[in-house]
FINULUM-439071 format. One record per residue: x, y, z of N, C-alpha, C, O in turn. Coordinates in steps of 0.05 Angstrom, whole numbers, plus 5000, padded with zeros to 4 digits. Atoms other than C-alpha are relative to their C-alpha. Example, Ala and Ser with C-alpha at 12.3 -4.5 7.8 and 13.67 -1.06 7.14 Angstrom:
2
5018; 4976; 5000; 5246; 4910; 5156; 5018; 5024; 5000; 5039; 5024; 5013
4984; 4976; 4999; 5273; 4979; 5143; 4985; 5022; 5014; 4995; 5044; 5018
END
This chain:
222
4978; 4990; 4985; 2970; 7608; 7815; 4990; 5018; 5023; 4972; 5034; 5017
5005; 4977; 4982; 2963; 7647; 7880; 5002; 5030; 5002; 5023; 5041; 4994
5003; 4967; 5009; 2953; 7718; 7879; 5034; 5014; 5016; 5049; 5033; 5009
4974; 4986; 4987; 3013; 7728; 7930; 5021; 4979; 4998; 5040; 4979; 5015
4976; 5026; 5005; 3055; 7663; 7903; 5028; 5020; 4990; 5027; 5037; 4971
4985; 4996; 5005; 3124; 7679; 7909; 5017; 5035; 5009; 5039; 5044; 5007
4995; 4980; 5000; 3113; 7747; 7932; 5003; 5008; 5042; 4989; 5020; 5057
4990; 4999; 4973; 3143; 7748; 8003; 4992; 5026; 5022; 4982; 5025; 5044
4999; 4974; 4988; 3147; 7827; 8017; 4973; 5006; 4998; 4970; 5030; 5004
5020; 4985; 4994; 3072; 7837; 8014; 4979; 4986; 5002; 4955; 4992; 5001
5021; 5015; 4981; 3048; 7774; 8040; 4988; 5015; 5029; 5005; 5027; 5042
5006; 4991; 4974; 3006; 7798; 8102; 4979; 4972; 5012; 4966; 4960; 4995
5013; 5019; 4994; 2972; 7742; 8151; 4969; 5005; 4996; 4961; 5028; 4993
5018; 4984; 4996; 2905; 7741; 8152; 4983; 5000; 5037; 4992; 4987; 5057
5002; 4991; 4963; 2866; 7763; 8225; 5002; 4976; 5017; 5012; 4978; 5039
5010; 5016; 4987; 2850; 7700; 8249; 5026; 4992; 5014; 5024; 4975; 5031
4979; 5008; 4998; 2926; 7697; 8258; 5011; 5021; 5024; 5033; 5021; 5035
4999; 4984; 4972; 2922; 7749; 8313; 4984; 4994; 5018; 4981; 5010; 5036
5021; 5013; 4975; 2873; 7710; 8357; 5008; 4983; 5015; 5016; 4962; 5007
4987; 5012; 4992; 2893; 7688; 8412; 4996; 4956; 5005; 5010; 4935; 5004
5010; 5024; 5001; 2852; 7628; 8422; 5009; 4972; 4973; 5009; 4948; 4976
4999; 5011; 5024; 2869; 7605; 8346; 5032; 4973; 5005; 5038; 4954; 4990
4978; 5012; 4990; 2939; 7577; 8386; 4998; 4974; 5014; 5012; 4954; 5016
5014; 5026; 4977; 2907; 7531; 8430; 4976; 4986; 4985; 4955; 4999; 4981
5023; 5022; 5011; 2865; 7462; 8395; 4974; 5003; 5023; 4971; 5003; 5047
5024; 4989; 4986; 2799; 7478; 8410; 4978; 4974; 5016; 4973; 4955; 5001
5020; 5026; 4996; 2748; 7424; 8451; 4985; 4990; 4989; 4984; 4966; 4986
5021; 5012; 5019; 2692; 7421; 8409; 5003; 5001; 4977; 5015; 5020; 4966
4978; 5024; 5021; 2704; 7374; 8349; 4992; 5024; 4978; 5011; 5032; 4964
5004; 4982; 5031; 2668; 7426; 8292; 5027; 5022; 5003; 5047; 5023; 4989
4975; 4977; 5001; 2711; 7489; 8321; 5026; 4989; 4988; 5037; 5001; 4969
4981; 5025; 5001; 2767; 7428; 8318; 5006; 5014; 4974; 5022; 5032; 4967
5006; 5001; 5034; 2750; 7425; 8244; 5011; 5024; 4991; 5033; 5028; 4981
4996; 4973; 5016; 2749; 7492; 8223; 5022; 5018; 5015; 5026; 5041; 5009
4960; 4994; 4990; 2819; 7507; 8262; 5020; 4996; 4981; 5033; 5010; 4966
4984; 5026; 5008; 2855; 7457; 8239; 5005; 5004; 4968; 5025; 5005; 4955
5001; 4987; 5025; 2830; 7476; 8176; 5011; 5025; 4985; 5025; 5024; 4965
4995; 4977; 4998; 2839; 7546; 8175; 5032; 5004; 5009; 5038; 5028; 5013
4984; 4994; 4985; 2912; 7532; 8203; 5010; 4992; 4962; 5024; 5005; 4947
4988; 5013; 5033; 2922; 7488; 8131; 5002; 5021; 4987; 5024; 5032; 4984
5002; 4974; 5026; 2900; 7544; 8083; 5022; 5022; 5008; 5038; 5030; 4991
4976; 4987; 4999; 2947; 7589; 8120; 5022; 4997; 4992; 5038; 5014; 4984
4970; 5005; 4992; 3006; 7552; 8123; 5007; 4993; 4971; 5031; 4989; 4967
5000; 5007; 5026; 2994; 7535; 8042; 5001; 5026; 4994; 5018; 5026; 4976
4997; 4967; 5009; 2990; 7616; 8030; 5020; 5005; 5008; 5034; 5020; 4995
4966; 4987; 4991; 3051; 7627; 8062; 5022; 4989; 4994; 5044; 5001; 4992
4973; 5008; 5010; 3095; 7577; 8042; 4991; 5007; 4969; 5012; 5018; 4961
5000; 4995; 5018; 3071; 7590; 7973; 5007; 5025; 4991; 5018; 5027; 4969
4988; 4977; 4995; 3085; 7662; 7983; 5036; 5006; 5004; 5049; 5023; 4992
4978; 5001; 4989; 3152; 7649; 8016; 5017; 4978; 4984; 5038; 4970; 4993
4992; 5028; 5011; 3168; 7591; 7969; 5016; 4983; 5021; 5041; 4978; 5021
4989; 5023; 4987; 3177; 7542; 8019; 4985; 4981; 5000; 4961; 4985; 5001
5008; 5025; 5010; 3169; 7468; 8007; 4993; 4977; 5013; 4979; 4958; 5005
4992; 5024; 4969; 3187; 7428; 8081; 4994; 5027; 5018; 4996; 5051; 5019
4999; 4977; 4968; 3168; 7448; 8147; 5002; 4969; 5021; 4998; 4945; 5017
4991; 5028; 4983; 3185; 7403; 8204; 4992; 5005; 5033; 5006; 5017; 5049
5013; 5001; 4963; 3142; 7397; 8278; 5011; 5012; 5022; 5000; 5027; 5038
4977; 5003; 4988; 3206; 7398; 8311; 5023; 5025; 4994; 5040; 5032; 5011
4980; 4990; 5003; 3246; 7446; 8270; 5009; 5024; 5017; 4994; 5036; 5033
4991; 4973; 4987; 3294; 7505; 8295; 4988; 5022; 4979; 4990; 5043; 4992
5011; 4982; 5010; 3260; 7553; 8238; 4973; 5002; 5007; 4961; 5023; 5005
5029; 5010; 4997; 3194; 7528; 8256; 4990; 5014; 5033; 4969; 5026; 5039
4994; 4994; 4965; 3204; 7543; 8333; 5002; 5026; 5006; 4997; 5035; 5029
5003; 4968; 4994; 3213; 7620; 8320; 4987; 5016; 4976; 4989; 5040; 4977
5001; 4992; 5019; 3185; 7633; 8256; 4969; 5013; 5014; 4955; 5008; 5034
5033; 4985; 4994; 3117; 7685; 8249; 4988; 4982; 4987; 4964; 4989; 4989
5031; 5023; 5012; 3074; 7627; 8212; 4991; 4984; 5027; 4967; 4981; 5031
5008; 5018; 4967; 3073; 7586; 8286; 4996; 5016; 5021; 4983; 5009; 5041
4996; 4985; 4975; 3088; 7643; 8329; 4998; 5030; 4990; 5008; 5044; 4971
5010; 4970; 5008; 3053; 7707; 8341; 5014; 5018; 5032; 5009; 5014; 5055
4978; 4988; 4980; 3105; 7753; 8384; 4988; 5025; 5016; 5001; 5031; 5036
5015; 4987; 4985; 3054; 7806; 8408; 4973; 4985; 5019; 4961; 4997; 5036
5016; 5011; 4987; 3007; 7756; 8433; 5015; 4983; 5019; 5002; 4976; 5039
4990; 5024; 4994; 3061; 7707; 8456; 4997; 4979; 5008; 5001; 4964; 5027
5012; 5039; 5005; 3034; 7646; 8428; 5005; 4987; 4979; 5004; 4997; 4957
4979; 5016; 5017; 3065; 7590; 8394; 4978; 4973; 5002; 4964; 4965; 5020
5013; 5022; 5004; 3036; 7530; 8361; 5016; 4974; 5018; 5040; 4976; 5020
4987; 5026; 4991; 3054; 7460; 8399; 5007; 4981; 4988; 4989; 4967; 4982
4998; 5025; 5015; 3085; 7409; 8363; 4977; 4979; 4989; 4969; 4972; 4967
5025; 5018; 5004; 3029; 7363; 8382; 4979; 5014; 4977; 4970; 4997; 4962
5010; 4993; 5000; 2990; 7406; 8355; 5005; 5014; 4964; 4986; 5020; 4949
4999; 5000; 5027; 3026; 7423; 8284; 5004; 4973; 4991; 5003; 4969; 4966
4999; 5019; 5023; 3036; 7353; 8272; 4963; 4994; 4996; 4957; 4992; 4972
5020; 5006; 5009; 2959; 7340; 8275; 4993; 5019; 4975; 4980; 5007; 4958
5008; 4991; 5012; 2951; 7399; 8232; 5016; 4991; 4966; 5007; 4998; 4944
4988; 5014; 5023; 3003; 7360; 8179; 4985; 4985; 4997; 4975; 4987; 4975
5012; 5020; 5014; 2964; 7299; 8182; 4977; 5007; 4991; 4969; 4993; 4972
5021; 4992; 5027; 2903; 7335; 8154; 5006; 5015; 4968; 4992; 5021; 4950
4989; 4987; 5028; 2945; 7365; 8099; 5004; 4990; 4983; 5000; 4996; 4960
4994; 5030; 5012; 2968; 7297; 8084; 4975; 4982; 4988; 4974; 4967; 4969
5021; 5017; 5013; 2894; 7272; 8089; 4990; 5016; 4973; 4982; 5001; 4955
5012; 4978; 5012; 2872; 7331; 8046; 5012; 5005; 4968; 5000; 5017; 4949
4987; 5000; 5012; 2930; 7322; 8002; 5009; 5022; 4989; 5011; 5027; 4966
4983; 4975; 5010; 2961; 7380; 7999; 5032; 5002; 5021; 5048; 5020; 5026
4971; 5009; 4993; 3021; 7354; 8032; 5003; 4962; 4998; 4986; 4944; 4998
4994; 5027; 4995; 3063; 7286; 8036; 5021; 4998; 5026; 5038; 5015; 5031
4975; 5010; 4971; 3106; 7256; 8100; 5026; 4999; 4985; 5029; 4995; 4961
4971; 5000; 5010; 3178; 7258; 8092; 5012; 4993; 5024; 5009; 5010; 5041
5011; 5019; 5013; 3193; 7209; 8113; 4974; 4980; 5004; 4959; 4981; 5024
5030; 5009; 4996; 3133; 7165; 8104; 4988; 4991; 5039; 4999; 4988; 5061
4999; 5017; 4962; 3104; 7137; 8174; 5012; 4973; 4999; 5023; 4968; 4978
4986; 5024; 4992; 3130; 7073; 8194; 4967; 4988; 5002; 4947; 4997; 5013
5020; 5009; 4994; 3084; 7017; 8180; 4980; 4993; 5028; 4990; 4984; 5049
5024; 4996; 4975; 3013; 7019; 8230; 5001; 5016; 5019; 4988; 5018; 5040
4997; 4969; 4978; 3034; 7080; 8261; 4976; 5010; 4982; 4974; 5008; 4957
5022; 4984; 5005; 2969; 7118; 8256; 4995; 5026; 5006; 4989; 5032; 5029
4999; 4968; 4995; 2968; 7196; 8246; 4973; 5006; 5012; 4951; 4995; 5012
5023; 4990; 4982; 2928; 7236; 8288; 4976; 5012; 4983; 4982; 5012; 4959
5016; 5004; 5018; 2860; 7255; 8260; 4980; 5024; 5018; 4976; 5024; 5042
5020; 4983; 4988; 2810; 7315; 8273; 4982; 4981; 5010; 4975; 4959; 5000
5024; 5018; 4993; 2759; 7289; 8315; 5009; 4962; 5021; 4997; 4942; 5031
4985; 5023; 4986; 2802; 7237; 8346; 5014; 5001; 5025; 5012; 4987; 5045
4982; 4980; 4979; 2847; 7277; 8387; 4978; 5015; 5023; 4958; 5029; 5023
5009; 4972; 4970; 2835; 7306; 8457; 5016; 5014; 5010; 5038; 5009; 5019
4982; 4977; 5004; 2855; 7369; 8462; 5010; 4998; 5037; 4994; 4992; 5055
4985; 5009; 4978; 2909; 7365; 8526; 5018; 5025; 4994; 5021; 5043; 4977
4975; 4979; 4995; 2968; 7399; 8557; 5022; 5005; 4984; 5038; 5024; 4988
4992; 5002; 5020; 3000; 7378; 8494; 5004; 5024; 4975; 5023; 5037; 4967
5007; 4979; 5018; 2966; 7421; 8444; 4977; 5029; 5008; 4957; 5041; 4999
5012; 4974; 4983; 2953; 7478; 8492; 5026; 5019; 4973; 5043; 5010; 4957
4990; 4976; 5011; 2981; 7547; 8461; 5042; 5001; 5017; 5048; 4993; 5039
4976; 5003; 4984; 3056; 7551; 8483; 5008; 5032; 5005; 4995; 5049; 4993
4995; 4962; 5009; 3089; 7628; 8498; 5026; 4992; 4985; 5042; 4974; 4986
4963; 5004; 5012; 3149; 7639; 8454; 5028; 4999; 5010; 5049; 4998; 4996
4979; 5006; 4987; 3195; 7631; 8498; 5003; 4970; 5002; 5022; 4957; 4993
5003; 5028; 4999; 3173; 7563; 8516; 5005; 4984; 4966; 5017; 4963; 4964
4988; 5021; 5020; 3179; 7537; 8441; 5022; 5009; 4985; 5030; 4997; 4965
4970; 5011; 5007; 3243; 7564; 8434; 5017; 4987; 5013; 5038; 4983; 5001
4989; 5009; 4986; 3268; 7532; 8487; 4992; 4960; 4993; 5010; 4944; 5000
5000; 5024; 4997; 3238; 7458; 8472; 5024; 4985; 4980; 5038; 4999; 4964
4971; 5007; 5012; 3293; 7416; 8442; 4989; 4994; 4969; 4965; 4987; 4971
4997; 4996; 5025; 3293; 7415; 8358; 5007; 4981; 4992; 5023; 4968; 5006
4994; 5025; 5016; 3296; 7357; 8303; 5001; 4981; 5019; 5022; 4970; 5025
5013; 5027; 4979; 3256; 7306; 8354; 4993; 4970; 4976; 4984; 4970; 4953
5008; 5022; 5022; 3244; 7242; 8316; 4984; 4991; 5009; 4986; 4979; 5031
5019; 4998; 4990; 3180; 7237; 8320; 4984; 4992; 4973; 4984; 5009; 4956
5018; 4997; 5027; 3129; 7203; 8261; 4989; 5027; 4995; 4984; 5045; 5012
5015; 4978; 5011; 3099; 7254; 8219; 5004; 5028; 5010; 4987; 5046; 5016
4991; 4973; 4999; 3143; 7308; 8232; 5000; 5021; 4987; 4991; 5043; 4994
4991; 4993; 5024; 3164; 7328; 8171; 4973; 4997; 4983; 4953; 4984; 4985
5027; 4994; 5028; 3120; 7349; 8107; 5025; 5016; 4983; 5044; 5030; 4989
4998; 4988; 5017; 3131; 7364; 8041; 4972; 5016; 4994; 4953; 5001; 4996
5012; 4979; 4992; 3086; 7424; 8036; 4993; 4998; 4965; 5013; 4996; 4952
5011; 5006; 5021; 3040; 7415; 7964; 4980; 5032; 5000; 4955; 5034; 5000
5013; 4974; 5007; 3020; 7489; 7956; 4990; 5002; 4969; 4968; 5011; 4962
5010; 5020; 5014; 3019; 7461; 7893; 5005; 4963; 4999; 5024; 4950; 5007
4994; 5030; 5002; 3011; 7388; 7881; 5027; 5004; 4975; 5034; 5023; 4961
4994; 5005; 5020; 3056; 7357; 7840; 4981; 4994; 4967; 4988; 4991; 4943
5008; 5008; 5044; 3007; 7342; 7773; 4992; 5038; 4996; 4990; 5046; 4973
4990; 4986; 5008; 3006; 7413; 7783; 5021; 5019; 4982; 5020; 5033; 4961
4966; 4981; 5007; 3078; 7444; 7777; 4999; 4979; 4969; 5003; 4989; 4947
4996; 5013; 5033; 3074; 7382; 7718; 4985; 5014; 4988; 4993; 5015; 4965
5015; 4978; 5026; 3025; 7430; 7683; 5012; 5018; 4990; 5013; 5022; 4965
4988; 4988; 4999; 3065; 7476; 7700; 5027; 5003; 4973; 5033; 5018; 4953
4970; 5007; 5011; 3132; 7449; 7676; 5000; 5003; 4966; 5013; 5015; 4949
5006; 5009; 5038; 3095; 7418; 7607; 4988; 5026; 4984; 4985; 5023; 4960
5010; 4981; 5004; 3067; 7486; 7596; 5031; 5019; 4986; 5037; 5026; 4963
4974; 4984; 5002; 3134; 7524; 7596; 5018; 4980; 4984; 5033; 4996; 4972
4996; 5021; 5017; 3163; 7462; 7557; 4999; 5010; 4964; 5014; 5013; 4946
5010; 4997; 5030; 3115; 7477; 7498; 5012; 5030; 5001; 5023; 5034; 4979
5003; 4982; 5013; 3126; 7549; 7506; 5028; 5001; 4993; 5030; 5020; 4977
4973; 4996; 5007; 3204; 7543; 7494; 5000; 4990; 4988; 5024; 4985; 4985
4993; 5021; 5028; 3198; 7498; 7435; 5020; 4970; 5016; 5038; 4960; 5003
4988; 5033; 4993; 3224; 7428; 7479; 4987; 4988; 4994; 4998; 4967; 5002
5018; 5026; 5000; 3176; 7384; 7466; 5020; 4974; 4975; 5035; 4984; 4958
4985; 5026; 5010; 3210; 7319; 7433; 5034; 5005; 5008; 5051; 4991; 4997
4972; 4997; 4992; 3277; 7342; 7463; 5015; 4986; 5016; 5007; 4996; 5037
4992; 5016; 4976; 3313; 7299; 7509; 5029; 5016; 5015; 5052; 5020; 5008
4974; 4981; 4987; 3344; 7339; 7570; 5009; 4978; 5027; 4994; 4959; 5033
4995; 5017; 4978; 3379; 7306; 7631; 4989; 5024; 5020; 4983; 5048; 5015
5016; 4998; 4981; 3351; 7315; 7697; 5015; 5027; 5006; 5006; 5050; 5005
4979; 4973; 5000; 3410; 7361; 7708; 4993; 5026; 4992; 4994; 5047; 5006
5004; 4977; 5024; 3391; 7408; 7655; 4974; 5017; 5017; 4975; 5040; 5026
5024; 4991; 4993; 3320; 7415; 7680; 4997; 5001; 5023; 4973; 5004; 5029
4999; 4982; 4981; 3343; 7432; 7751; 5012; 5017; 5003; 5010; 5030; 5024
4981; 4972; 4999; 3392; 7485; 7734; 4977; 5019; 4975; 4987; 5039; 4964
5009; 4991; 5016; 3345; 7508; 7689; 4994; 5035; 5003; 5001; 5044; 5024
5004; 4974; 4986; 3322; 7589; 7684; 4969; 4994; 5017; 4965; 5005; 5039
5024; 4994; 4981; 3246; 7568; 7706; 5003; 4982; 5020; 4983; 4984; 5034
5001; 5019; 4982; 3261; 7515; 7752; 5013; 5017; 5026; 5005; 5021; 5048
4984; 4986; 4972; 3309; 7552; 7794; 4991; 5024; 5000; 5001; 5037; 5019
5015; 4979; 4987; 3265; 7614; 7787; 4977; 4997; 5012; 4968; 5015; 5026
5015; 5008; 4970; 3214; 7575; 7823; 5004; 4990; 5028; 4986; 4988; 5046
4980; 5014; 4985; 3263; 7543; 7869; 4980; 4967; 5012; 4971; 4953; 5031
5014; 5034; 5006; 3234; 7478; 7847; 5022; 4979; 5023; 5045; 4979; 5014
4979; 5014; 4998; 3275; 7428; 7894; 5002; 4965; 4991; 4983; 4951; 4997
5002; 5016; 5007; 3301; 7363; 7863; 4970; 4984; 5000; 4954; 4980; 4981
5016; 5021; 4998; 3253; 7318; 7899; 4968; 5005; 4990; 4950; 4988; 4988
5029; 4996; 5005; 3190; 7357; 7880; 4997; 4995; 4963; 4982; 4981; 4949
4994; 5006; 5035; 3216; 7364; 7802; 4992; 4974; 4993; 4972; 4966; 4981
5013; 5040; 5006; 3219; 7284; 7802; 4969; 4996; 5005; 4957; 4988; 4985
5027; 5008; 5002; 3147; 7277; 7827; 4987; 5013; 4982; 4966; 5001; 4974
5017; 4987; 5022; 3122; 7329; 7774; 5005; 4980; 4980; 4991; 4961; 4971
4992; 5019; 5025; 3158; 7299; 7724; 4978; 4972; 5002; 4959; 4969; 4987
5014; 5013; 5002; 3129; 7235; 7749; 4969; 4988; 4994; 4958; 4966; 4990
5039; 4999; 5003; 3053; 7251; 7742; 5006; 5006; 4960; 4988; 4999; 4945
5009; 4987; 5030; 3067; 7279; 7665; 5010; 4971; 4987; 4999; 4965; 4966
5003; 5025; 5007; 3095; 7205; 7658; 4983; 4983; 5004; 4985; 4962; 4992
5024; 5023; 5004; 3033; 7169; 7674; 4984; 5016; 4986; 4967; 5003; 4975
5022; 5002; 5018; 2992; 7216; 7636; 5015; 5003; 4967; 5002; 5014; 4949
4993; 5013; 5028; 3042; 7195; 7573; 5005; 5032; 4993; 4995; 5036; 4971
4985; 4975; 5011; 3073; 7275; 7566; 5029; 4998; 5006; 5048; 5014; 5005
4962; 5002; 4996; 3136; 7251; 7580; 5013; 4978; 5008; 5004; 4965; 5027
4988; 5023; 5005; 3183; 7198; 7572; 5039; 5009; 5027; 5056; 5026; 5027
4970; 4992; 4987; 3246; 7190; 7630; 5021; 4983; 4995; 5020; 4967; 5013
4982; 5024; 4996; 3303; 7143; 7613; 5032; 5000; 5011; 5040; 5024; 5013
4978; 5014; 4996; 3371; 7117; 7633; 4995; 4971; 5018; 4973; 4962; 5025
4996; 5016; 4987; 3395; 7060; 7669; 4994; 5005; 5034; 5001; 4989; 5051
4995; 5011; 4974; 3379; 7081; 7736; 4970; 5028; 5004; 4965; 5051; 4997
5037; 4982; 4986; 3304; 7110; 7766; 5005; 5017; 5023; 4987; 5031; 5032
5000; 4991; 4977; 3329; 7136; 7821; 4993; 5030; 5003; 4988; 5040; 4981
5013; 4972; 5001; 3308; 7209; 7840; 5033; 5012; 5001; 5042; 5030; 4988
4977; 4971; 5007; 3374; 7237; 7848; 5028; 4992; 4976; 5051; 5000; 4977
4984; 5005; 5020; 3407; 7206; 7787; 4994; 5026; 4978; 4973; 5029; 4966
5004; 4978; 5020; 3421; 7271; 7744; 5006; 4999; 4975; 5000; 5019; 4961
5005; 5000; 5017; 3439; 7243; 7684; 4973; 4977; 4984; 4974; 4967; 4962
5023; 5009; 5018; 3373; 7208; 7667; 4988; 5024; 4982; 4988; 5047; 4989
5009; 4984; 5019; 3342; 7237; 7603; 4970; 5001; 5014; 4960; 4989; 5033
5039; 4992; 4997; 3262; 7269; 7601; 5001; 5005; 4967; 5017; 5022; 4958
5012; 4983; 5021; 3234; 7277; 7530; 4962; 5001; 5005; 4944; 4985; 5008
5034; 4981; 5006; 3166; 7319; 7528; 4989; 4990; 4978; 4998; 4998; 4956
5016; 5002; 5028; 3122; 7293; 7480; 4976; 5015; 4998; 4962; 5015; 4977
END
C-alpha cells in the first residue's frame, strides 16, 4: 500500500513538480525517458493519494487541476503530451485505455515522438481555454495505482478476514459494501479484480449474464 494512499490532505508533490522545464517533452530521447517516467510515478502517487481511478487528455478537471498544472510557474502539461505519458502507463501496465484504441491505431511511444509545438509546456491560461472531451484515441485511462490482481488480494484478503469465504454475495452486495465503498472501488475496477481471483480459482462468479454491470450475478470466495 502507499504510504500516502488515500490520504489527500498531506499528499505534497514532489520538487521535480516545480521545474519548469519538467512541462515541456524534452529532445533528447534518455531525458525523454526519465520524464515521461517520472511524470508516471507521479501521477500514480496522486491518484492513489486522491483516490482517483480515470483521468482523461482532454478533460475539464484535467485542464485546471495541480497534477498537470503548476500555477506559480504557469505551466500546463499538453495533451499531446499527457496522452504519450498514458501510453507508457499502458505499456508499463499500470494503466488501461478506456476505451480501447481502435484497431492499428498505434500509441505514441518514448523514443518515437518528436518533441514539437505540440508537447511544448502550455501557460494555464492557454489549457483552460483549449476545448474539453476531444475524441481523440488514447485519451482516457483507467489509472492502475493498483492493478487489478492487486485490489483482488486485496478484496480476498478482507473476504477471509470477515469470515465470507464459501458465501455467495451478488455483485450488488460487494459494491455497496463497507470496504469497497471505503476505497471508492468503482464498479468497473471491482469486476476486473474480481476477474483475476477467478482465473487464479479464489472465486467463483455466476448467473445468467457476464456482463460487468449486471448486479445480480453471484461471487463465492473459495
Amino acid at each position: 500500500m502507499a504510504p500516502d494512499e488515500g490520504d489527500a490532505a498531506s499528499y505534497s508533490f514532489p520538487e521535480v513538480h516545480a521545474f519548469a522545464p519538467f512541462y515541456t517533452l524534452q529532445p533528447n530521447a534518455q531525458t525523454m525517458a526519465l520524464q515521461v517516467d517520472l511524470w508516471m510515478r507521479l501521477i500514480l502517487s496522486y491518484c492513489a493519494a486522491h483516490r482517483r481511478f480515470q483521468l482523461d487528455a482532454d478533460g475539464e478537471w484535467e485542464r485546471t487541476s495541480d497534477l498537470f498544472c503548476h500555477r506559480e510557474l504557469d505551466r500546463a502539461l499538453s495533451p499531446d503530451t499527457i496522452r504519450l505519458i498514458f501510453a507508457h502507463m499502458v505499456d508499463k501496465g499500470r494503466a488501461v485505455y478506456d476505451p480501447p484504441l481502435p484497431r492499428g491505431y498505434k500509441a505514441p511511444k518514448v523514443g518515437q515522438v518528436e518533441p514539437d509545438r505540440r508537447t511544448h509546456a502550455l501557460s494555464v491560461s492557454a489549457a483552460r481555454a483549449l476545448p474539453t472531451y476531444q475524441v481523440e484515441p488514447g485519451n482516457r485511462i483507467w489509472v492502475y495505482w493498483h492493478t487489478p490482481s492487486e485490489w483482488g488480494d486485496q478484496i480476498y484478503a478482507w473476504v477471509k478476514d470477515t469470515g465470507q469465504t464459501r458465501v455467495v454475495l451478488t455483485l450488488y452486495e460487494l459494491q455497496h459494501s463497507v470496504w469497497v465503498e471505503r476505497q471508492g472501488l468503482p464498479p468497473h475496477m471491482l469486476r476486473q479484480a474480481l476477474d483475476t481471483l477467478v482465473v487464479r480459482k479464489c472465486a467463483q462468479i455466476f448467473g445468467s449474464s457476464a456482463t460487468e454491470g449486471d448486479e445480480n450475478l453471484g461471487v463465492k470466495f473459495v
